[in-house]
Each structure stands twice: as structure tokens, then as C-alpha cells.
N, C-alpha and C positions, 0 to 999 in steps of 0.2 A: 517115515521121513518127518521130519520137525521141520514145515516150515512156519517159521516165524517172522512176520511183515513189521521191521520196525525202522524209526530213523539215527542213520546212524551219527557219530558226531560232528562227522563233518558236515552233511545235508541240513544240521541243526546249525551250524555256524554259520552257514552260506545262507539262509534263510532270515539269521540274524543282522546279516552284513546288507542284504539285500532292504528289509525291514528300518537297518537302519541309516541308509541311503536315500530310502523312499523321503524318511521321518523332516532329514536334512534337507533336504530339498527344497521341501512342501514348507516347512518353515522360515529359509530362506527366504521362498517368495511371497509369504504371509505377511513380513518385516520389511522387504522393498515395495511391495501394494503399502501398504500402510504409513511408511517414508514419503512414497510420493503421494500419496492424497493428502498429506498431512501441508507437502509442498503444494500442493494444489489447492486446499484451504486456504496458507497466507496469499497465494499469488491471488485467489479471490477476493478477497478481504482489502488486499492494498491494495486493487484496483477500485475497490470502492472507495478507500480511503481518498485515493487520488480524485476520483470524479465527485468526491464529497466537494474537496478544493475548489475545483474547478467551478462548482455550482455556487459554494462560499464568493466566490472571487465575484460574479455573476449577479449574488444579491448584493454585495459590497458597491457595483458598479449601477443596480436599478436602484439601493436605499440615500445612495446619493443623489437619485434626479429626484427622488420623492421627499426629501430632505431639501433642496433646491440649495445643491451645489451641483459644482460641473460632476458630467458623469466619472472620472479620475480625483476627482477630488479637490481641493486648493489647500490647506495648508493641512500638515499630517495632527495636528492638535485641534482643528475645525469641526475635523470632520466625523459623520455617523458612524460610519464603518473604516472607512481608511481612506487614505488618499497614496495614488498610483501613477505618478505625474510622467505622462508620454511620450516626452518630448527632449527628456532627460537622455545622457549620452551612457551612463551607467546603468549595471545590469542589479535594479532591487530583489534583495530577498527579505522573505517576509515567515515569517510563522503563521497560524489561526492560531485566534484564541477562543473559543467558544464562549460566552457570556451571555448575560440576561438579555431580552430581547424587549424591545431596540436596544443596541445595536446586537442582533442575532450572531454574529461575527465581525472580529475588529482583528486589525493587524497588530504582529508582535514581532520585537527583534531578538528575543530570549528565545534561547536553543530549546530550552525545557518546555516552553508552549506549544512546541511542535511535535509531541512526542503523543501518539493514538494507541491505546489498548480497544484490543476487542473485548467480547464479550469471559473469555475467559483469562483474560489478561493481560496477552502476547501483544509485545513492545513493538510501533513503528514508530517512524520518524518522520514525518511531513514536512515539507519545505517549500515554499513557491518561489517560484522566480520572475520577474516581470522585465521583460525586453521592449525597448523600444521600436516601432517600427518607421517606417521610411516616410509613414502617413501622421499628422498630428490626432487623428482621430482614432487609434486603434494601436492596440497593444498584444504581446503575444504572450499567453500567460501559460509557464508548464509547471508544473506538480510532481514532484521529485520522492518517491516513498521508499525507504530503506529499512532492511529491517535483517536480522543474524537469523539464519537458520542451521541449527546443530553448529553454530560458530562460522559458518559460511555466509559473508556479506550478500544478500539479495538487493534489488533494485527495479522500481522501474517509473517510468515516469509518462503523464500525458500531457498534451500540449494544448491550446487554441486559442483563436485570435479573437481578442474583446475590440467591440467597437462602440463608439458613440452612436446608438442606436436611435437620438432624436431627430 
């Protein structure tokens, strides 16, 4: 008797198909891990960007009393960092502009001064916004970051309330 233990063609094909099923897969999810950390980099990134703002906004509002103007400011040409006038019925928006220090940060109305690269490049868009509130002493200030991912607009924004801290 000749037995002979071998595989036949088909047992080689189904091994193939199985192998390259596995390969598929595993790849797939290699590609969506790496998609969404990639998403979870910028969402980390603009939220720093955003609480950079918020801290920007923060020194704008302490290098005006150290400057001794009001803490918002008086006239937008006076002042160290910017003037933020709260009392106004209109909702300001503002860009950063980053610049030699003093003034460490000054406001801008040009779209292009709001525009933050991280360290490898990747384009956001910074925007503040400064609302009025019902008090003369205090203002609500949110930070608006936007930024395309794979051509998908993202977005996210934080908020809080500045006050005349004197």
C-alpha cells in the first residue's frame, strides 16, 4: 500500500483564503487604530490650542491692570494687549497674534493671524469670541478651534467667564 500524506489543492486554497482573510482584517484594524489616534492627536492638540486662548485672553485682561488701564481695556489703539469693552451690545471677534513680549499677545482682525500649526505642521484655526454679559464687570470669553481632518471639518470650542478681578 502507498500511503502517501499530502495536501491536496483544494486544502491549499482554503488555507490560502483563510490566510488571506486573517491578513485583511488585521490590517483593516491596523488603519482604523491609526485613523483614530491620529484623530485623537488633533482633538488633543486643539484643545490645547483652545486653552492656550483662553490663558492668552487672561494675560491680555492681568497686562492691562499692570499697564494701568481698565481691566478690558479703553481704546483698541491704547492699549497693551487689546481692549475687550463689556458692555458693548455686539458679539467681538478677535484672532491672537503672537508677538514680541510686551505685548506677549495682542488682538488681530485678519483671518490669517488665527491660523496655529503644530509641531509638524497640521493647520488650525483659532477664533475668540467675546460676549457681553448682563454684569459691566465681566465677560464670557469662548475659543472656537477648527481644523479639516482627511477633508472632514472638526471643531471644538471652550468657554469662560472673565471678570474684573480688582
Amino acid at each position: 500500500m502507498n500511503k502517501h500524506s499530502a495536501f491536496t489543492l483544494i486544502e491549499t486554497l482554503i488555507a490560502i483564503t483563510f490566510i488571506t482573510v486573517v491578513f485583511t482584517a488585521m490590517t483593516g484594524l491596523i488603519i482604523t487604530t491609526l485613523n483614530a489616534n491620529q484623530r485623537n492627536i488633533h482633538s488633543l492638540q486643539a484643545t490645547a490650542f483652545a486653552q492656550e486662548g483662553l490663558e492668552a485672553m487672561r494675560y491680555i485682561r492681568d497686562s492691562n491692570w499692570l499697564q494701568n488701564y481698565a481691566w478690558a481695556g479703553g481704546s483698541r489703539e491704547s492699549v497693551s494687549g487689546g481692549s475687550f469693552e463689556p458692555g458693548e451690545a455686539e458679539v467681538l471677534n478677535f484672532y491672537l497674534n503672537d508677538g514680541d513680549c510686551p505685548p506677549c499677545w495682542t488682538f488681530s482682525t485678519f483671518e490669517e493671524d488665527g491660523l496655529v500649526m503644530n509641531e509638524s505642521g497640521f493647520e488650525f484655526s483659532r477664533r475668540l469670541e467675546v460676549i457681553p454679559t448682563d454684569t459691566d464687570d465681566a465677560v464670557e470669553v469662548t475659543v472656537f478651534i477648527e481644523w479639516l481632518e482627511k477633508k472632514i471639518p472638526r471643531s471644538i470650542e471652550l468657554s469662560t467667564i472673565l471678570t474684573d478681578w480688582r
